[in-house]
PLY file of the C-alpha trace (Angstrom):
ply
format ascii 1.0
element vertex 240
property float x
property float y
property float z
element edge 239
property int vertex1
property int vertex2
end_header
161.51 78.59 81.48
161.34 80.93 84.42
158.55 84.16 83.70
160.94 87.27 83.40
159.81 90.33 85.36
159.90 93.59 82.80
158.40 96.12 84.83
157.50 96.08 88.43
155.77 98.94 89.93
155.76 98.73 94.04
153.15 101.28 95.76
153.24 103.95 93.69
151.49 107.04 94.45
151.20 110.18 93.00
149.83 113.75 94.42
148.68 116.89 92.29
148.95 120.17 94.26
146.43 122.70 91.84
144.23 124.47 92.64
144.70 121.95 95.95
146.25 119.01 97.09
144.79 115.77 95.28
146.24 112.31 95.77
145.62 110.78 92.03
147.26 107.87 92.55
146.93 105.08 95.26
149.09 102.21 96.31
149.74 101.23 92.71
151.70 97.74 92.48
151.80 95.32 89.89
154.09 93.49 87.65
154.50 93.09 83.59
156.23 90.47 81.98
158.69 89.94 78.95
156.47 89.38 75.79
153.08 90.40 77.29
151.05 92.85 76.25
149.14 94.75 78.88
146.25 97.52 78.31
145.71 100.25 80.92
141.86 100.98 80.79
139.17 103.08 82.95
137.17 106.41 82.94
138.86 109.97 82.15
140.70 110.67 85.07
141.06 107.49 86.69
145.37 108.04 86.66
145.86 105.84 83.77
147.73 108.20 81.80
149.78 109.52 84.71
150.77 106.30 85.74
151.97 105.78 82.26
153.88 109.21 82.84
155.35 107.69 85.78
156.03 104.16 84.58
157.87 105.65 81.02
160.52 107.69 83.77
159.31 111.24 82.55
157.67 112.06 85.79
160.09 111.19 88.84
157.47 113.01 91.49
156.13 110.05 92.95
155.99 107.74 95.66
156.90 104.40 95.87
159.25 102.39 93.35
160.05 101.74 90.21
162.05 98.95 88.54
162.35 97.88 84.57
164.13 94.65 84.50
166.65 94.42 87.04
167.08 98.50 87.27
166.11 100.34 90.51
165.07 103.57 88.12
163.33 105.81 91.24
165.89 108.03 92.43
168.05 107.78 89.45
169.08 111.68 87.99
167.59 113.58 84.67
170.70 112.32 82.58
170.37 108.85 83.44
166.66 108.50 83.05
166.70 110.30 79.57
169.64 107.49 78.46
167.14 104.78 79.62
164.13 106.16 77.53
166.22 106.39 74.27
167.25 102.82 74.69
165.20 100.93 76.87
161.38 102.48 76.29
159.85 103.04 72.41
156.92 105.05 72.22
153.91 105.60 70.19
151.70 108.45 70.78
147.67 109.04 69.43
149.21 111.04 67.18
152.50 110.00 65.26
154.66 112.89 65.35
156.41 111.92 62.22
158.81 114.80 60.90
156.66 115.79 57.93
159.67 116.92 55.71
162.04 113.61 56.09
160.67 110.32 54.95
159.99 107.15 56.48
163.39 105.66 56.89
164.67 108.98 58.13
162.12 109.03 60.98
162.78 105.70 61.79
166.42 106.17 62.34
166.35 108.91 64.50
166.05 107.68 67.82
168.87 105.36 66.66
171.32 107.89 65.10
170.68 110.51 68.31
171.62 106.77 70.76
174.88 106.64 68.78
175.37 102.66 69.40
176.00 101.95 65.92
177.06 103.79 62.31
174.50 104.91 60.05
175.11 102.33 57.39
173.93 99.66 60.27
171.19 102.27 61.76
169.77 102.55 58.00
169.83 98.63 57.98
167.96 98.29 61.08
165.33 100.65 60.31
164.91 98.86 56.70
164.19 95.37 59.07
161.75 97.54 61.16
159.94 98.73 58.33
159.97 95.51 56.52
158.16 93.81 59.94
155.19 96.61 59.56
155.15 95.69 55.63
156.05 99.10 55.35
159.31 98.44 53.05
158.35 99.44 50.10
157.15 103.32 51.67
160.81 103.56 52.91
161.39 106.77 50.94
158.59 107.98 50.98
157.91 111.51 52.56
156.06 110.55 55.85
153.43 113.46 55.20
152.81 111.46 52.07
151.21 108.18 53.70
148.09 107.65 54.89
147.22 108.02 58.84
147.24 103.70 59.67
150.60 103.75 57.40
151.71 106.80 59.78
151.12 105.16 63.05
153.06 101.83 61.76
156.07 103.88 60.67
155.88 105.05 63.85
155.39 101.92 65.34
158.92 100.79 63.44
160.65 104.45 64.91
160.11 102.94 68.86
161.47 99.47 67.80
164.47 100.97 66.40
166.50 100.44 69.50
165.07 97.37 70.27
163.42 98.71 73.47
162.88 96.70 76.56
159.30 98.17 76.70
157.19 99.70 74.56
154.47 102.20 76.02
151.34 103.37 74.03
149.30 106.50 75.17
145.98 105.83 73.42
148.04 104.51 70.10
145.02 103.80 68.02
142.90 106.93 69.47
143.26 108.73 66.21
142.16 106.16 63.72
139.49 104.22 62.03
138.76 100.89 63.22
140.42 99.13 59.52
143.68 100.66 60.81
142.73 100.44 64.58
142.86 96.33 63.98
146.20 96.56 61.82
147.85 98.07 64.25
146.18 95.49 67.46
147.55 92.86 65.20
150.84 94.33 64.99
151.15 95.38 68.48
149.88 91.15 69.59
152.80 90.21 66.85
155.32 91.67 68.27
154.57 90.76 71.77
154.02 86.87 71.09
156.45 86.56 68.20
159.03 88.66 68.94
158.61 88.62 73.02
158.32 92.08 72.90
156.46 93.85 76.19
153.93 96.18 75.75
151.72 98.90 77.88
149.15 101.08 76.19
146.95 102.93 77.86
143.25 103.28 76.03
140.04 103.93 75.76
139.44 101.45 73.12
137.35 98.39 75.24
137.53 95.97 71.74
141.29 96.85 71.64
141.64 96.24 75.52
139.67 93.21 75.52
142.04 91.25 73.16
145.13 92.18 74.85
147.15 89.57 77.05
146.14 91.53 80.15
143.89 94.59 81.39
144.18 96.98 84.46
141.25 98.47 85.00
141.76 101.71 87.08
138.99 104.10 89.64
139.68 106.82 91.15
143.80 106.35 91.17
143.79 102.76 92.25
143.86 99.60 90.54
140.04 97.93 90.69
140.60 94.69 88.41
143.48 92.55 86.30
141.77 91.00 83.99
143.86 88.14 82.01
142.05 86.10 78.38
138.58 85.52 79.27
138.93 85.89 83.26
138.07 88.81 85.47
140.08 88.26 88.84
141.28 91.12 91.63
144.56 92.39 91.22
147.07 90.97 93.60
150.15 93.13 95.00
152.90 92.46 92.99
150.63 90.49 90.26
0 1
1 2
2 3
3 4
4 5
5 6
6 7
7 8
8 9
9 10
10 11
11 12
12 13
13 14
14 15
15 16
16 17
17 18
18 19
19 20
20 21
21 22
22 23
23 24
24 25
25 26
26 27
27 28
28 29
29 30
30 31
31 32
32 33
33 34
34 35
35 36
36 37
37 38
38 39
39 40
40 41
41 42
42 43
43 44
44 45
45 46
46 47
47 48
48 49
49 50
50 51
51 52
52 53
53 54
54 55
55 56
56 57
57 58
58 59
59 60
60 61
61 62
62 63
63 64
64 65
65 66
66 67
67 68
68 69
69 70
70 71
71 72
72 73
73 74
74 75
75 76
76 77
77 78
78 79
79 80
80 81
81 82
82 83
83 84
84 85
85 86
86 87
87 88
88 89
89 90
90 91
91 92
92 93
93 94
94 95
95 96
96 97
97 98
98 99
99 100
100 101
101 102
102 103
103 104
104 105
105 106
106 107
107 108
108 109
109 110
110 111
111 112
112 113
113 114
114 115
115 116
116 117
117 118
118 119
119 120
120 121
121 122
122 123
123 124
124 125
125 126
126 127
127 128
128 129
129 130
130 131
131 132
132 133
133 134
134 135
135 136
136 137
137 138
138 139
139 140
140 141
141 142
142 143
143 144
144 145
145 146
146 147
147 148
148 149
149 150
150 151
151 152
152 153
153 154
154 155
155 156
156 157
157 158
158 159
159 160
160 161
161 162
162 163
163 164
164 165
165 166
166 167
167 168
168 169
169 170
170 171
171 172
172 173
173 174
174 175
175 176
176 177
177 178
178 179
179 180
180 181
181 182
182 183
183 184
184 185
185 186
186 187
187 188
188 189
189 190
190 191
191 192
192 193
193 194
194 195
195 196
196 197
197 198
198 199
199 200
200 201
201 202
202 203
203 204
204 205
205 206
206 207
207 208
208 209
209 210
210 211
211 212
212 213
213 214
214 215
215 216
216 217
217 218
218 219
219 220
220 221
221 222
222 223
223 224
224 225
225 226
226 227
227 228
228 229
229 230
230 231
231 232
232 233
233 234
234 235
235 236
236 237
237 238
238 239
């Protein structure tokens, strides 16, 4: 079966302009798969997180190109791009932001309700499923404030799956917890991509987390240094 391309990024580069012009990121190119599950890595500073910025559509002030699946989405308008993140891209932040007063299920339908693609009865349904996968079922109605921080992060976790996204991007998602709940949610993050052929990019500080990913970019000062797939370091090839 032919490898489907997710995500391709094609030289992208990035400038900051204060205090003074800075070019943060270089000649970025690489692709992502469907169902793999890459890591983002490097020192503070390296671009990792504004590449993410870049590669999740919310920054458009870049050069270069963009494409998820078989979407050109550089150049496309404000409107557009915001459609495309609340169905195509689920997210999950260091921290969970969970709406403390609704429960679980609640926060987990959200994205859904606010996509409109199907009636609440069916959104409720699909956010019991999501929950169920993170063995989070029986903390459905629940107050989210009430769980505990790993049971948090899963139930947010469930939220960016409600749409069944094309691509789900991680800014440092296990940044904020202990290492029990760090492996959970690894485990549930490798699930989903190589049971459910789910994609996934996080960007993280975490090397143990990184390390037992399907893939890590390493980045250096705004370029790509390293891909490094299970077990073997090798130099990162345009369009790899």
């Amino acid at each position: 079966m032919a490898t489907e391309i997710m995500l391709q990024a094609d030289k992208i580069g990035k400038y900051f302009y204060d205090p003074e012009k800075f070019k943060v990121l270089n000649d970025i190119s690489f692709t992502v798969n469907r169902g793999e599950f890459v890591t983002l890595i490097g020192k503070s500073g390296c671009g990792k997180s504004t590449l993410l910025y870049i590669l999740s559509t919310m920054d458009t002030d870049y050069e270069g190109s963009l494409r998820i699946q078989d979407e050109t989405i550089t150049g496309q308008t404000p409107n557009k791009l915001a459609a495309l993140r609340n169905e195509k891209i689920g997210f999950v932040f260091q921290f969970h932001y969970l709406l403390p007063e609704f429960t679980c299920l609640k926060n987990v339908m959200i994205p859904a309700l606010r996509l409109g693609h199907y009636s609440r009865d069916e959104i409720e349904a699909k956010a019991y499923e999501k929950l169920t996968l993170l063995g989070l079922k029986d903390q459905a109605l629940k107050l989210s404030s009430k769980l505990s921080g790993g049971q948090q992060q899963r139930v947010a976790i469930a939220r960016a799956l409600i749409n069944s996204p094309l691509i789900i991007m991680g800014d440092e998602p296990t940044g904020n917890l202990d290492s029990k709940n760090t492996d959970i949610v690894f485990d549930t993050f490798k699930q989903l991509a190589h049971e459910f052929n789910q994609t996934i990019i996080a960007v993280t500080h975490d090397d143990d987390f990184a390390r037992k990913s399907d893939r890590t970019i390493e980045m250096l000062d705004g370029a790509i240094l390293t891909s490094t797939k299970t077990g073997s370091s090798l130099p990162i090839a345009k369009g790899a």
